[in-house]
PDB file of N, H, CA, C and O in Angstrom:
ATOM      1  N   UNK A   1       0.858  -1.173   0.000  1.00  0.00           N
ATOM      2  CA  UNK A   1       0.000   0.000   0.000  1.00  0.00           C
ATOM      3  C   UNK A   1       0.900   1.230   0.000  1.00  0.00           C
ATOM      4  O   UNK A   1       1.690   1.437   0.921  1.00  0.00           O
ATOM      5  N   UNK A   2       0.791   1.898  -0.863  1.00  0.00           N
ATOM      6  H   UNK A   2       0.148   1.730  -1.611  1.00  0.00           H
ATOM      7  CA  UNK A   2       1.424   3.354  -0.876  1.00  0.00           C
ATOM      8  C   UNK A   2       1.409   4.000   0.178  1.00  0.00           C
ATOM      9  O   UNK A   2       0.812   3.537   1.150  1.00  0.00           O
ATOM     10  N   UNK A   3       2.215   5.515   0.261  1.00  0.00           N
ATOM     11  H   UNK A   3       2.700   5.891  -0.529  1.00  0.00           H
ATOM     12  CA  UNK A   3       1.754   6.489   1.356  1.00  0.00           C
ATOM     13  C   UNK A   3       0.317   7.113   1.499  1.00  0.00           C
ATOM     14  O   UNK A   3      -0.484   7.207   2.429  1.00  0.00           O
ATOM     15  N   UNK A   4       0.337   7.586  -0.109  1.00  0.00           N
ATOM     16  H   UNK A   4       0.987   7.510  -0.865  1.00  0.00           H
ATOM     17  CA  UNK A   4      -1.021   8.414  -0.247  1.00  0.00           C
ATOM     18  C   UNK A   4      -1.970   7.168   0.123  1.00  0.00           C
ATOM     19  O   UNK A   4      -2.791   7.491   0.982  1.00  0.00           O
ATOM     20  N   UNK A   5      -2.078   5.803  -0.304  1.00  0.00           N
ATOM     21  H   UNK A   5      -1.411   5.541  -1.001  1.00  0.00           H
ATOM     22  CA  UNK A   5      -3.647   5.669  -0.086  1.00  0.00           C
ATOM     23  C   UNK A   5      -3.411   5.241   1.842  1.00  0.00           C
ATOM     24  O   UNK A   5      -4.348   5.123   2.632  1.00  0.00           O
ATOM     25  N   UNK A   6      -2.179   5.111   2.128  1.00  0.00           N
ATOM     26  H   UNK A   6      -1.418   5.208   1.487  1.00  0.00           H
ATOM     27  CA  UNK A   6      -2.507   4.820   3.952  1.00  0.00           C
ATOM     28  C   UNK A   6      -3.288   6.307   4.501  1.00  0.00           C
ATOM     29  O   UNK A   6      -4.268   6.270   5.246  1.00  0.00           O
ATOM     30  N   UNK A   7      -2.677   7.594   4.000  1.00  0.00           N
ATOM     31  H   UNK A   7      -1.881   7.624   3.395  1.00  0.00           H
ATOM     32  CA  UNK A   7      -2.842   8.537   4.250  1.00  0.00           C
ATOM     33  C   UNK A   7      -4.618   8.854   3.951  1.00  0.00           C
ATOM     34  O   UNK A   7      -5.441   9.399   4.686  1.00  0.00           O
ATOM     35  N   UNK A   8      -4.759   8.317   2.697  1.00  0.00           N
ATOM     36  H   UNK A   8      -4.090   7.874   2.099  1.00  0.00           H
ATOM     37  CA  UNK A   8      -6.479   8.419   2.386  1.00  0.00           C
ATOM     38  C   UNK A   8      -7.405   7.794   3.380  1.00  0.00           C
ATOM     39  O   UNK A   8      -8.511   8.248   3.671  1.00  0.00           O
ATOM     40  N   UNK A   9      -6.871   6.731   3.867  1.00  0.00           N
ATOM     41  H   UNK A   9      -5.973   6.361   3.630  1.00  0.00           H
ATOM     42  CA  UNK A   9      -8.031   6.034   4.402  1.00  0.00           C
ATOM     43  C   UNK A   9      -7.451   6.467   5.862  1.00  0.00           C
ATOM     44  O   UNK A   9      -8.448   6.650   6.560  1.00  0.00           O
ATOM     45  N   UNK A  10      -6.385   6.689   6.561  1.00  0.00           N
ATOM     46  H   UNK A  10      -5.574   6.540   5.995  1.00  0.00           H
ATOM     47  CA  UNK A  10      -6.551   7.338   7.534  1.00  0.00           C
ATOM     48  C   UNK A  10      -7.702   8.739   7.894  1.00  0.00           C
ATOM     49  O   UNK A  10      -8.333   9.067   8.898  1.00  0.00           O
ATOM     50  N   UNK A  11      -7.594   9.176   6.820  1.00  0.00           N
ATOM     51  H   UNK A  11      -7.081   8.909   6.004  1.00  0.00           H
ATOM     52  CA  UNK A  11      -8.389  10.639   6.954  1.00  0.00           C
ATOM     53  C   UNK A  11      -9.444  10.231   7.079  1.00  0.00           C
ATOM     54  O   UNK A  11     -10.089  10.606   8.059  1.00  0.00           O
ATOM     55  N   UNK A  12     -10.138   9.130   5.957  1.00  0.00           N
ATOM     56  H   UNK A  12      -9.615   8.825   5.161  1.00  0.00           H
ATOM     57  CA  UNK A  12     -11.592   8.852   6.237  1.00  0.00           C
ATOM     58  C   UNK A  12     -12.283   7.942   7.294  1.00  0.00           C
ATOM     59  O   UNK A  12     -13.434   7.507   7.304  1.00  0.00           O
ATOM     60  N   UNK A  13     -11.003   7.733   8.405  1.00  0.00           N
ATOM     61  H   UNK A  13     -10.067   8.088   8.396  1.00  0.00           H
ATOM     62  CA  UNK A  13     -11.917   7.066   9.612  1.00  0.00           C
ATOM     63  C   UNK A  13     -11.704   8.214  10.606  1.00  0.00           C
ATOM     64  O   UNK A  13     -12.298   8.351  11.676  1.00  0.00           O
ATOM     65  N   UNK A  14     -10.621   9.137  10.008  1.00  0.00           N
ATOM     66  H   UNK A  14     -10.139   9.026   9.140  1.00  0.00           H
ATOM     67  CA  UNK A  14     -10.889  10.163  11.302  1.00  0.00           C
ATOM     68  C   UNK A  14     -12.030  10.696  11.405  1.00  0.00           C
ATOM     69  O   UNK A  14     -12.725  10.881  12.404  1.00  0.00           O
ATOM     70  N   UNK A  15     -12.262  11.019   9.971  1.00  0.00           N
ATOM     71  H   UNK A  15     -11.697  10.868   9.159  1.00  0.00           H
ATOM     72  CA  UNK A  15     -13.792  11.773   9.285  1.00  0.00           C
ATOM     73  C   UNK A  15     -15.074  11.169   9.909  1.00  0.00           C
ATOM     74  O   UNK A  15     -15.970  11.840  10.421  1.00  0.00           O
ATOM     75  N   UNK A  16     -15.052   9.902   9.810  1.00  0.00           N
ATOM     76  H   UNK A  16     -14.323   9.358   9.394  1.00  0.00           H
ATOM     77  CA  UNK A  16     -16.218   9.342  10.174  1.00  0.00           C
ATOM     78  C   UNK A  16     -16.056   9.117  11.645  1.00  0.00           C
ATOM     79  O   UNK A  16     -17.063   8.586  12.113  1.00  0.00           O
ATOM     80  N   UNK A  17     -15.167   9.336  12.479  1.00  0.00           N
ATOM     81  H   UNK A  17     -14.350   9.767  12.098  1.00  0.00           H
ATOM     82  CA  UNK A  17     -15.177   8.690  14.158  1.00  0.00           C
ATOM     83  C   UNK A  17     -15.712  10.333  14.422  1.00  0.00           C
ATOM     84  O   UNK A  17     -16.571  10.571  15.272  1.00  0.00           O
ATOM     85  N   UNK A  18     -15.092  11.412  13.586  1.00  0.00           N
ATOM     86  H   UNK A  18     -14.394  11.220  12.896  1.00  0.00           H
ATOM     87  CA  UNK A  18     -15.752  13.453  13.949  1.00  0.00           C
ATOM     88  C   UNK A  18     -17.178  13.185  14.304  1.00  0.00           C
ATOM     89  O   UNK A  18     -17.733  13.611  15.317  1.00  0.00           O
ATOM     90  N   UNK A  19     -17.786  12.349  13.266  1.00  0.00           N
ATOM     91  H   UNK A  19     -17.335  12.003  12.443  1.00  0.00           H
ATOM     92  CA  UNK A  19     -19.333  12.253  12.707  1.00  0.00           C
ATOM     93  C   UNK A  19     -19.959  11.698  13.976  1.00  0.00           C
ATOM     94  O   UNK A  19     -21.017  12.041  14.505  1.00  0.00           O
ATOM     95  N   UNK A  20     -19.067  10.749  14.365  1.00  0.00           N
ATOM     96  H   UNK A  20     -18.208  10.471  13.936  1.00  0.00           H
ATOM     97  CA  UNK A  20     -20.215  10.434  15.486  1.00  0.00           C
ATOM     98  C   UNK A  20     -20.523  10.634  16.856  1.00  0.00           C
ATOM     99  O   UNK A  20     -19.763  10.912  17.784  1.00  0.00           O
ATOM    100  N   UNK A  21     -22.136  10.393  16.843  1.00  0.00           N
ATOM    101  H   UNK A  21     -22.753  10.166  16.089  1.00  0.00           H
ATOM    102  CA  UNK A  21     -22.418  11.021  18.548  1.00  0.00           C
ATOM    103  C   UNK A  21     -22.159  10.632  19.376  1.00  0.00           C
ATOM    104  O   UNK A  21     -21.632   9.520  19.394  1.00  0.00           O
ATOM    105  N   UNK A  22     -22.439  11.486  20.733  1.00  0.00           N
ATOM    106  H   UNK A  22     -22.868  12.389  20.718  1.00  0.00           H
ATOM    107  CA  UNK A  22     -22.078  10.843  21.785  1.00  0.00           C
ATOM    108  C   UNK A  22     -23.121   9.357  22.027  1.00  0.00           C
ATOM    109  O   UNK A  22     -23.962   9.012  21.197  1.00  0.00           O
ATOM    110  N   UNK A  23     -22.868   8.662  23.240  1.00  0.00           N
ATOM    111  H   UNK A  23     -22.185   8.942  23.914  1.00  0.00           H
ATOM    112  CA  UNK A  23     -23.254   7.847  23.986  1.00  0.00           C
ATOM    113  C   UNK A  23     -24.348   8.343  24.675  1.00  0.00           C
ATOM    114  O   UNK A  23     -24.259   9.424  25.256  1.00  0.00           O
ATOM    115  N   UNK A  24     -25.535   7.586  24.687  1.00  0.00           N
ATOM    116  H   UNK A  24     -25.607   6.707  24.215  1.00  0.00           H
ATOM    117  CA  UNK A  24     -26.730   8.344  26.118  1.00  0.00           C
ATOM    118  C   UNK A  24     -26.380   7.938  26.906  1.00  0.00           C
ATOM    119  O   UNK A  24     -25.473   7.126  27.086  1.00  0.00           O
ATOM    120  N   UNK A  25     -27.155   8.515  27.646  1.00  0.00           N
ATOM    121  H   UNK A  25     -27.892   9.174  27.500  1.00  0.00           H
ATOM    122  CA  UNK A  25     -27.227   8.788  29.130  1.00  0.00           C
ATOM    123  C   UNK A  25     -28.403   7.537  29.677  1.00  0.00           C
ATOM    124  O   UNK A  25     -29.408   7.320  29.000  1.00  0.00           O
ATOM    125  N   UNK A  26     -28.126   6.771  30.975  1.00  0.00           N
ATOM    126  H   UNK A  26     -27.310   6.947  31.525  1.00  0.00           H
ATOM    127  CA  UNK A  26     -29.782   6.324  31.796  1.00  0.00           C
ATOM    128  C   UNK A  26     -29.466   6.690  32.763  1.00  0.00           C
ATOM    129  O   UNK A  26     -28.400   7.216  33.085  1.00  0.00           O
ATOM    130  N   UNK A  27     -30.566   6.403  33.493  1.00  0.00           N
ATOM    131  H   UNK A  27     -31.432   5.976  33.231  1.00  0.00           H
ATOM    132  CA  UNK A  27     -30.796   6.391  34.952  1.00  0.00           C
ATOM    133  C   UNK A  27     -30.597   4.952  34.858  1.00  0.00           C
ATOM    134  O   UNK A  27     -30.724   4.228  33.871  1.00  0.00           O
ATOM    135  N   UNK A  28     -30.154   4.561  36.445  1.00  0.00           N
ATOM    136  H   UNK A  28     -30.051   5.149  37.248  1.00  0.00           H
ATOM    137  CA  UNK A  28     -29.487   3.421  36.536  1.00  0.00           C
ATOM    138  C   UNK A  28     -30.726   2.836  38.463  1.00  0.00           C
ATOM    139  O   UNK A  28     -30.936   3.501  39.478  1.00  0.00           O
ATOM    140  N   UNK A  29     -30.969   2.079  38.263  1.00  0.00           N
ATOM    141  H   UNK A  29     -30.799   1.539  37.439  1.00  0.00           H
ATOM    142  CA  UNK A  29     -31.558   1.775  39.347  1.00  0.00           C
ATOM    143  C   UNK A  29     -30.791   0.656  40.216  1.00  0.00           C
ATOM    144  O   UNK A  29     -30.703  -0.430  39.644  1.00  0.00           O
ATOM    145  N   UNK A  30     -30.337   0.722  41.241  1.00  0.00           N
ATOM    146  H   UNK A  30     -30.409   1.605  41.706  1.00  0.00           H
ATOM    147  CA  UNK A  30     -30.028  -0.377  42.418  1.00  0.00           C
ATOM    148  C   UNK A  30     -30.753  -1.300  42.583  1.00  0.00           C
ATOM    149  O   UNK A  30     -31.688  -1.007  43.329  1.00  0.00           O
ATOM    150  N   UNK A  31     -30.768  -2.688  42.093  1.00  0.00           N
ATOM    151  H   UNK A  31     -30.009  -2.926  41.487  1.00  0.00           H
ATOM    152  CA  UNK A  31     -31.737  -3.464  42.864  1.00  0.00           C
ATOM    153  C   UNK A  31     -31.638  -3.916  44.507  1.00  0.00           C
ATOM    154  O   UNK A  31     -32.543  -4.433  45.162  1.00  0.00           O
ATOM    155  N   UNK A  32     -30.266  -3.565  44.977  1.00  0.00           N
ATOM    156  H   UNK A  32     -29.530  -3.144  44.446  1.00  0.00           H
ATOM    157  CA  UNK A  32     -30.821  -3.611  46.339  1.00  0.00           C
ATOM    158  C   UNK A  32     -31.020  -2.883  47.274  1.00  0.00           C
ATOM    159  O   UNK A  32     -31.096  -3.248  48.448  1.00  0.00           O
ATOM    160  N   UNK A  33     -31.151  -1.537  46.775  1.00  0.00           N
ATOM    161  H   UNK A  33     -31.089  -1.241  45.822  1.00  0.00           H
ATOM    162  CA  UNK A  33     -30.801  -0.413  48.084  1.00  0.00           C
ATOM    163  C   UNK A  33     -31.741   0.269  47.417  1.00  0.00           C
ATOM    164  O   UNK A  33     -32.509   0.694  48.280  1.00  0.00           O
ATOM    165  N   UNK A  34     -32.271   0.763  45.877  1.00  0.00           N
ATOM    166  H   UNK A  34     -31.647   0.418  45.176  1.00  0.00           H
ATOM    167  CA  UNK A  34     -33.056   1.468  45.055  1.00  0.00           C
ATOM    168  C   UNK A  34     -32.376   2.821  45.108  1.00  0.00           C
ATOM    169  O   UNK A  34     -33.082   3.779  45.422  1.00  0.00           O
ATOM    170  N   UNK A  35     -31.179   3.008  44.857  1.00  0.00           N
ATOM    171  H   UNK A  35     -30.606   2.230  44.601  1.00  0.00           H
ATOM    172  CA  UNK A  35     -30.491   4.348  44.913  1.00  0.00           C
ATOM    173  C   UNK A  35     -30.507   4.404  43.351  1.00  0.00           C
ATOM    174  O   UNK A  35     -30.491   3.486  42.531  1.00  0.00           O
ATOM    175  N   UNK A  36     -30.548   5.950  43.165  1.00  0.00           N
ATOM    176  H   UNK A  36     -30.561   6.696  43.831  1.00  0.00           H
ATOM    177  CA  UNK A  36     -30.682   6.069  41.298  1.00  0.00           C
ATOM    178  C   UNK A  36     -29.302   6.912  41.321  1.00  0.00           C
ATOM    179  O   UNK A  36     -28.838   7.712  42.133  1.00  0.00           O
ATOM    180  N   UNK A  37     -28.753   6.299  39.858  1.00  0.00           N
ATOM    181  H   UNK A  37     -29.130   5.648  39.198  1.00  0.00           H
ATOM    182  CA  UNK A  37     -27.573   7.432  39.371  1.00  0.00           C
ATOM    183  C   UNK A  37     -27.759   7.457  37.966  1.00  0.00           C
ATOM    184  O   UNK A  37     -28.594   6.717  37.446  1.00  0.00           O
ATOM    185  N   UNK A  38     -26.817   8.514  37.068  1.00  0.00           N
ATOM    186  H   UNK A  38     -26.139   9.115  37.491  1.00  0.00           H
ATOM    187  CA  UNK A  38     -27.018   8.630  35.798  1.00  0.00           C
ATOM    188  C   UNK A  38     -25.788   8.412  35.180  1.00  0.00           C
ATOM    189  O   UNK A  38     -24.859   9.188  35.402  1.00  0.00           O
ATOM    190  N   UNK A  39     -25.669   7.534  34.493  1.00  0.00           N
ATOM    191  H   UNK A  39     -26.424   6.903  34.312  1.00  0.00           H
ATOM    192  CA  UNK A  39     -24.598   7.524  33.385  1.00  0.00           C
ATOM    193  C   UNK A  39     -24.785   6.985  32.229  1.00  0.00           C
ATOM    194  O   UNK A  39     -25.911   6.905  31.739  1.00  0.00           O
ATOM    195  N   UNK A  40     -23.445   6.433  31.492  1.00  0.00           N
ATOM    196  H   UNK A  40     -22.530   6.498  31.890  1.00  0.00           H
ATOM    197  CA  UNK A  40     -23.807   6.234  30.132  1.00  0.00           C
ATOM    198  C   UNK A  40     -23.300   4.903  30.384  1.00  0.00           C
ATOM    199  O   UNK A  40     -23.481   4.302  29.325  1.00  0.00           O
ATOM    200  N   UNK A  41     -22.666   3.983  31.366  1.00  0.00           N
ATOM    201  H   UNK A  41     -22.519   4.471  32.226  1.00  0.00           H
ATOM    202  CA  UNK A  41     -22.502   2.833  31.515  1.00  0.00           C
ATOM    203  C   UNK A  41     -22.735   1.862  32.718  1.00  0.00           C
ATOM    204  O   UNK A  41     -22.728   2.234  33.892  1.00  0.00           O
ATOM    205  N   UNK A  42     -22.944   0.571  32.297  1.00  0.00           N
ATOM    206  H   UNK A  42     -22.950   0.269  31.343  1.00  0.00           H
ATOM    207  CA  UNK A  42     -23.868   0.201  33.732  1.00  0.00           C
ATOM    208  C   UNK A  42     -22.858   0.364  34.827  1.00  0.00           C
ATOM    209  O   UNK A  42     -21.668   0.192  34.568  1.00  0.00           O
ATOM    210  N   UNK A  43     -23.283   0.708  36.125  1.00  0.00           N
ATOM    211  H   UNK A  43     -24.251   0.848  36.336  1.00  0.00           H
ATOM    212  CA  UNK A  43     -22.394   1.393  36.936  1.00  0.00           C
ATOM    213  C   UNK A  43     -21.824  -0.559  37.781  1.00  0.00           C
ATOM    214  O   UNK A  43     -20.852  -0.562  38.536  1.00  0.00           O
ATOM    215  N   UNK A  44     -22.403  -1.619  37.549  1.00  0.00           N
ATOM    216  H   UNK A  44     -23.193  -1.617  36.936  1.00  0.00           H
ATOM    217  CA  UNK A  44     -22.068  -2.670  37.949  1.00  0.00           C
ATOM    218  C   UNK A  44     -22.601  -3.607  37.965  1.00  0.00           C
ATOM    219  O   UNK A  44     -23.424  -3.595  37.050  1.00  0.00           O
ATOM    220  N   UNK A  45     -22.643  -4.945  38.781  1.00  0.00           N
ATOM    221  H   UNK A  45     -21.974  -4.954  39.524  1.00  0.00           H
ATOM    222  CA  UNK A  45     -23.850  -5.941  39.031  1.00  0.00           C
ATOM    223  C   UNK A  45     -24.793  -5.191  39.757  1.00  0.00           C
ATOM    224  O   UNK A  45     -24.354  -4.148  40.241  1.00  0.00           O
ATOM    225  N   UNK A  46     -26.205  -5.507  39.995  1.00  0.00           N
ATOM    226  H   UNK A  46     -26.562  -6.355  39.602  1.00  0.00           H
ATOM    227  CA  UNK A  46     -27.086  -5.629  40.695  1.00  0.00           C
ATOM    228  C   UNK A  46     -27.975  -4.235  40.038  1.00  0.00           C
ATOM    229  O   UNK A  46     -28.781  -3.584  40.702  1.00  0.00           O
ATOM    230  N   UNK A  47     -27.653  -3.986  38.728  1.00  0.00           N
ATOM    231  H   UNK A  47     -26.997  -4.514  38.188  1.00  0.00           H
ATOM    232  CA  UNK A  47     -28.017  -2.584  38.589  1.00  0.00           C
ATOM    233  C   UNK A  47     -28.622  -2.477  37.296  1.00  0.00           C
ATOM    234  O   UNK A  47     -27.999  -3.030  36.390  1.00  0.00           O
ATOM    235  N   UNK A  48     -29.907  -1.777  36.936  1.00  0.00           N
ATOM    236  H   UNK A  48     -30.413  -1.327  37.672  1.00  0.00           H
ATOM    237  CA  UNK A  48     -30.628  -2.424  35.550  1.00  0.00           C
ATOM    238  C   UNK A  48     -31.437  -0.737  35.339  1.00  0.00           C
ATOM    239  O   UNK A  48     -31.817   0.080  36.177  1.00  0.00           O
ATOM    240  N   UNK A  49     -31.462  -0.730  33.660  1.00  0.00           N
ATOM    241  H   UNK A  49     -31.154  -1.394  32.980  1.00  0.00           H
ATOM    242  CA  UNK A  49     -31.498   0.787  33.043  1.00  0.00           C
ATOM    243  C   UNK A  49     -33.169   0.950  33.524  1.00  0.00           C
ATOM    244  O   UNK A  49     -34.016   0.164  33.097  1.00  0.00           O
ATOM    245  N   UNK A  50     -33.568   2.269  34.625  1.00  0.00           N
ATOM    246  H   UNK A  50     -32.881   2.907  34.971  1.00  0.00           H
ATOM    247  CA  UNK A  50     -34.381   2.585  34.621  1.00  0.00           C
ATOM    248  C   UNK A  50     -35.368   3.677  33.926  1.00  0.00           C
ATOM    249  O   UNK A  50     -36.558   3.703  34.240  1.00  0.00           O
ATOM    250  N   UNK A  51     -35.037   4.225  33.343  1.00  0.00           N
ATOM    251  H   UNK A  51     -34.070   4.204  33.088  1.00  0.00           H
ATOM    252  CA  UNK A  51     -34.852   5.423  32.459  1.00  0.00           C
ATOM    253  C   UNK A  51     -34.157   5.804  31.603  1.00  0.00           C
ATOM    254  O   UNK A  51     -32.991   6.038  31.921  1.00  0.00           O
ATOM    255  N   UNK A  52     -34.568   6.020  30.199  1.00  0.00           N
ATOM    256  H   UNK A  52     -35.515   5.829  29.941  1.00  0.00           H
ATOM    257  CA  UNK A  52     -33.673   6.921  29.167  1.00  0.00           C
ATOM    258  C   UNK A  52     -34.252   6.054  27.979  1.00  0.00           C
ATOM    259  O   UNK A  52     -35.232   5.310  27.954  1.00  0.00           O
ATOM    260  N   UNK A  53     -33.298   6.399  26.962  1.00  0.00           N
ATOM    261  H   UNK A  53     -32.502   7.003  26.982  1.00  0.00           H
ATOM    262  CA  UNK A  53     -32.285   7.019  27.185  1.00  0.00           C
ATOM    263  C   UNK A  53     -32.305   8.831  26.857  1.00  0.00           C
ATOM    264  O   UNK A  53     -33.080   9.373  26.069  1.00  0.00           O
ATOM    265  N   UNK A  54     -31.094   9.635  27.807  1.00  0.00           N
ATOM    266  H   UNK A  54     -30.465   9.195  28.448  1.00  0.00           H
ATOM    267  CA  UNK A  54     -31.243  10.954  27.990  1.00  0.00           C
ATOM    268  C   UNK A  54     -30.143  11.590  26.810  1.00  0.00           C
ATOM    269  O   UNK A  54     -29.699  10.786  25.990  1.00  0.00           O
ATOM    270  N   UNK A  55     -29.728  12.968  26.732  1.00  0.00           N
ATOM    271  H   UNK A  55     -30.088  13.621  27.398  1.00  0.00           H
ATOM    272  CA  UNK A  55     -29.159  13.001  25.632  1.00  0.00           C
ATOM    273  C   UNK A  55     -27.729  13.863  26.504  1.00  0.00           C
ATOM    274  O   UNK A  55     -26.564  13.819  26.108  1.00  0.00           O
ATOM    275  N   UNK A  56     -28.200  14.572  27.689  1.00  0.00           N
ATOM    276  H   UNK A  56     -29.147  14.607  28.010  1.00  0.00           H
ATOM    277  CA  UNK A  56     -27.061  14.611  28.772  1.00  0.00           C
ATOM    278  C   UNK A  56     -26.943  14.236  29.918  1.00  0.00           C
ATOM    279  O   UNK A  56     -27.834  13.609  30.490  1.00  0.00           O
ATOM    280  N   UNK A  57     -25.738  14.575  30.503  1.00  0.00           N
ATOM    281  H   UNK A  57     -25.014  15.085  30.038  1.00  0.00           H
ATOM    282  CA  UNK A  57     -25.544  14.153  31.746  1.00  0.00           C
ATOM    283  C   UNK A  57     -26.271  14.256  33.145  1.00  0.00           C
ATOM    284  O   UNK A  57     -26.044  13.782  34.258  1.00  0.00           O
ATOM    285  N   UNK A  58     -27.366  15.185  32.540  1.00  0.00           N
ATOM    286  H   UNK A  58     -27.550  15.570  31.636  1.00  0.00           H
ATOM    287  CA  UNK A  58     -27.985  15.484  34.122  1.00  0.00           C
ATOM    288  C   UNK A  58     -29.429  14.164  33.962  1.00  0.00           C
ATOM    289  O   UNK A  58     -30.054  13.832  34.970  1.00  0.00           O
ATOM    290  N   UNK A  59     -29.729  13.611  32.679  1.00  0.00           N
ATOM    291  H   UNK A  59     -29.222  13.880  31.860  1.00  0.00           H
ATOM    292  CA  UNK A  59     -31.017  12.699  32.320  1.00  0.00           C
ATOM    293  C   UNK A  59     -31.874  13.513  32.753  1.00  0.00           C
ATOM    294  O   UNK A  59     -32.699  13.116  33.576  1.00  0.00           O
ATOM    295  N   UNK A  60     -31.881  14.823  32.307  1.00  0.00           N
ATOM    296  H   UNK A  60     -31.210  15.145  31.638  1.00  0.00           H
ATOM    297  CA  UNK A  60     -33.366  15.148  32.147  1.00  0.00           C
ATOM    298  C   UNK A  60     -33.926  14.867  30.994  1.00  0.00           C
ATOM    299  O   UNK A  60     -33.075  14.757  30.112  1.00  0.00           O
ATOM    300  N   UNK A  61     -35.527  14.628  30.457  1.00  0.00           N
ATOM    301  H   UNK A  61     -36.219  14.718  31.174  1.00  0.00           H
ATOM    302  CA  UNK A  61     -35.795  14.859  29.107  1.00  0.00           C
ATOM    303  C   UNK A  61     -35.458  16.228  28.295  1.00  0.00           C
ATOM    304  O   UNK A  61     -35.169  17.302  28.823  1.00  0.00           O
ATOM    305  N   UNK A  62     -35.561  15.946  26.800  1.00  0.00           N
ATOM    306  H   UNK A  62     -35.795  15.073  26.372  1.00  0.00           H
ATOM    307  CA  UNK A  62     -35.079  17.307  26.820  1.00  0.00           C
ATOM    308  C   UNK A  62     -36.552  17.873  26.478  1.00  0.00           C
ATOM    309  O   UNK A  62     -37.639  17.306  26.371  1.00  0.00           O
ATOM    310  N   UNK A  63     -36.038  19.589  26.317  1.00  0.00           N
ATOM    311  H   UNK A  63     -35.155  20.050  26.404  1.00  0.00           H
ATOM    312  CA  UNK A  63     -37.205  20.490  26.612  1.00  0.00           C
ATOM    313  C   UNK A  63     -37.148  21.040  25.513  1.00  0.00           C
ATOM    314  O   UNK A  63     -36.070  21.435  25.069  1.00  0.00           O
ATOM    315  N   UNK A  64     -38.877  21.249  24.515  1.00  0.00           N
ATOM    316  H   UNK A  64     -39.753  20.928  24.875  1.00  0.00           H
ATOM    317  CA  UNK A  64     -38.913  22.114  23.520  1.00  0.00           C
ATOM    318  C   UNK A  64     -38.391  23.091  23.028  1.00  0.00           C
ATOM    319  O   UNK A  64     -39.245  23.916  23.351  1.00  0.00           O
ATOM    320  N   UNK A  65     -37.543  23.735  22.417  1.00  0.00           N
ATOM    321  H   UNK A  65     -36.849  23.064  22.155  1.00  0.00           H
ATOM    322  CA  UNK A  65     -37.467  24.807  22.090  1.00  0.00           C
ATOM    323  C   UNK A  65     -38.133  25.621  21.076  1.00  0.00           C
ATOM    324  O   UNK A  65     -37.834  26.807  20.942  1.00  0.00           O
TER     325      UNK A  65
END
């Protein structure tokens, strides 16, 4: 493979990784204590998506503009 085409197809996965979005957000529920948190990954065992998905970090819905 040449320089130029390593160089081509480098550019076009940088291009396409720019393109993409973030990760959502859930609410995360405890099954044994029922404590809620928000993230974008399950925070561990015992813990199952109660809400979402949100589009930031605080999991509110979002609001009309």
């Amino acid at each position: 493979m040449g320089q130029k085409s390593a160089i081509a197809i480098t550019l076009a996965l940088l291009c396409s990784a720019a393109s993409a979005g973030g990760a959502p957000w859930y609410k995360w529920k405890n099954r044994a204590d029922g404590s809620i948190v928000c993230t974008q990954i399950a925070p561990g065992e015992g813990w199952f998506i109660f809400r979402g998905p949100f589009q930031e970090s605080q999991c509110q819905p979002a609001t009309p503009q």
